[in-house]
VMD Tcl script that draws the C-alpha trace (Angstrom):
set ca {
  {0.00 0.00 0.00}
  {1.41 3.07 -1.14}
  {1.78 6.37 1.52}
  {-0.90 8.16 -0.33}
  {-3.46 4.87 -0.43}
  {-2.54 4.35 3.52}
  {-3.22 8.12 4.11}
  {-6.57 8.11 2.32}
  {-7.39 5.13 4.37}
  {-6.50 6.71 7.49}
  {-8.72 9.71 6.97}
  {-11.50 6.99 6.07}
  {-11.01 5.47 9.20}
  {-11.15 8.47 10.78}
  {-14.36 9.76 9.46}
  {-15.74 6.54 10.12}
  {-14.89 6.32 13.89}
  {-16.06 10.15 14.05}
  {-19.24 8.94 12.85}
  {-19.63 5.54 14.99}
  {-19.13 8.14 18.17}
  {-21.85 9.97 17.34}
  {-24.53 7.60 18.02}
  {-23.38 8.04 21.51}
  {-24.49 4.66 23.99}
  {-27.62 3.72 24.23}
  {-29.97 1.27 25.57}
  {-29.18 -2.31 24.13}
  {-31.86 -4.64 23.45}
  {-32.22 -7.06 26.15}
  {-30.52 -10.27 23.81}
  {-27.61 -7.96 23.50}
  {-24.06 -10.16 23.82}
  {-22.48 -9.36 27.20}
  {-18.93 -8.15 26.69}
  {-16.26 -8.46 29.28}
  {-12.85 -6.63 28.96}
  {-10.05 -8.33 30.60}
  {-6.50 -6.23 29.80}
  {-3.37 -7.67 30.94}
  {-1.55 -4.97 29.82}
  {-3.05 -1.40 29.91}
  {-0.75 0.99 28.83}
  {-0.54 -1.39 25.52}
  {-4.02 -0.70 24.36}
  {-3.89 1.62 21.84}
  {-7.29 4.00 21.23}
  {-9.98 3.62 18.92}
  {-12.90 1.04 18.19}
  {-13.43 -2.42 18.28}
  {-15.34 -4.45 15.82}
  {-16.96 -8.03 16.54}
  {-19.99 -10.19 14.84}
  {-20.84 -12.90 17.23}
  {-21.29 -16.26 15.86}
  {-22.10 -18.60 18.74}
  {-24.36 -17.75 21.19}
  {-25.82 -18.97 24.40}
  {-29.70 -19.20 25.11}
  {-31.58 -15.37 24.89}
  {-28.49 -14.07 23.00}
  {-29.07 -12.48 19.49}
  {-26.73 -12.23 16.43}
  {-25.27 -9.26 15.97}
  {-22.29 -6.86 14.48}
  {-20.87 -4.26 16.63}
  {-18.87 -1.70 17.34}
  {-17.49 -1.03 20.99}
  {-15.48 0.81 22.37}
  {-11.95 -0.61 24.36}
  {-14.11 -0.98 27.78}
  {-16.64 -2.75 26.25}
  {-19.65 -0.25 25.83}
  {-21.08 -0.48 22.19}
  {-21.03 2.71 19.72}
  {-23.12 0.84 16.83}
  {-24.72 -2.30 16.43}
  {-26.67 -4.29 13.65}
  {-28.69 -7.27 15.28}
  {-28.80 -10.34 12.78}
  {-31.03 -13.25 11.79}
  {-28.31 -15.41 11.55}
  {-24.27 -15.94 12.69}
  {-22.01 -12.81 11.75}
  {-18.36 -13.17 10.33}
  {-15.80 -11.20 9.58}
  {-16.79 -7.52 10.69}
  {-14.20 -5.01 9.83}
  {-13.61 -1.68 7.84}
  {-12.95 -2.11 3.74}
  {-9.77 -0.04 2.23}
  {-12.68 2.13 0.51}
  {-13.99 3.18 4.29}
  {-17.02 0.97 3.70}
  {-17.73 -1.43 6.31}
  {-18.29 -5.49 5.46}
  {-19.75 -8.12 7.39}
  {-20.87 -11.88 6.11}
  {-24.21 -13.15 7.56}
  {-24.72 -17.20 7.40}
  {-27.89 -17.90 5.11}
  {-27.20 -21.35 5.43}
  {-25.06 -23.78 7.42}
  {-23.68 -27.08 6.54}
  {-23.06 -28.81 9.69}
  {-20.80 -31.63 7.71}
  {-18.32 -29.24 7.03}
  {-18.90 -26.58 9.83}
  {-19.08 -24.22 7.34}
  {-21.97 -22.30 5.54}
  {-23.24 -20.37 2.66}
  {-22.72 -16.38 3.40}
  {-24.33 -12.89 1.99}
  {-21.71 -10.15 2.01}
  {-23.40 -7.10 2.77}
  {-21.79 -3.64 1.98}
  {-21.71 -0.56 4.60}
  {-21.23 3.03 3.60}
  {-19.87 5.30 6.46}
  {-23.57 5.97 7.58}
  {-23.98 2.32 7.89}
  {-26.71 2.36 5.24}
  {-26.31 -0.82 2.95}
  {-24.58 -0.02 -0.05}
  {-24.50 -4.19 -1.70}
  {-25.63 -7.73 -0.68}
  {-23.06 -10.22 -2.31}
  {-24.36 -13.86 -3.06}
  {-21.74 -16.55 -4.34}
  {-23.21 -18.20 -7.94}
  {-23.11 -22.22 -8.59}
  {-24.58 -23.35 -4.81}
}
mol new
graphics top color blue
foreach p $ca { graphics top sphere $p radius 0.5 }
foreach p [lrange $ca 0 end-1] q [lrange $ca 1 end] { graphics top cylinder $p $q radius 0.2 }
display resetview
């Protein structure tokens, strides 16, 4: 990645974490995940936002993508019908998560949609892999 690319993707980042603080923390729905922060080493924790999609849950615990902060409060959240993978912020500044539409328990695996965030968390693309 190039110093210009990385510097574009900085200020991406940026804007997006300026915009994930603004929705401030609210009241979570009651099947929200229960997050526990447990830092061995605190000066080592560098600032900014965390992002997690849960895909096993315990009874009365909902899917969901997230964004908390380093103690564990969350800053955004997406609750899903199904298990959440692979959360995190595109080199364009959108945001991608893949939501299980299907599982296949003989492989542990499962069919995903991609969906595509813009910085306003508004879905931009749902990607569906052709041939089964």
């Amino acid at each position: 990645m190039n110093i210009k690319n990385f510097a574009l993707y900085r200020i991406a980042l940026g804007g997006l974490m300026l915009a994930a603080s603004n929705f401030g923390h609210a009241q979570v729905p009651t099947n929200f995940p229960t997050l526990t922060v447990t830092t061995n080493f605190p000066s080592a924790v560098a600032n900014g936002s965390i992002f997690l999609a849960n895909n096993l849950t315990p009874t009365n615990v909902g899917y969901y993508v997230m964004i908390v902060t380093n103690d564990g409060s969350p800053v955004w959240y997406r609750e899903l019908t199904n298990a959440g993978w692979d959360f995190k912020v595109l080199p364009n500044g959108y945001l991608h998560y893949a939501q299980t539409i299907r599982a296949l328990t003989y492989t542990g695996g499962g069919d995903v949609t991609h969906e595509i965030l813009d910085e306003q968390y508004n879905p931009v693309e749902s990607l569906h892999g052709g041939n089964g």
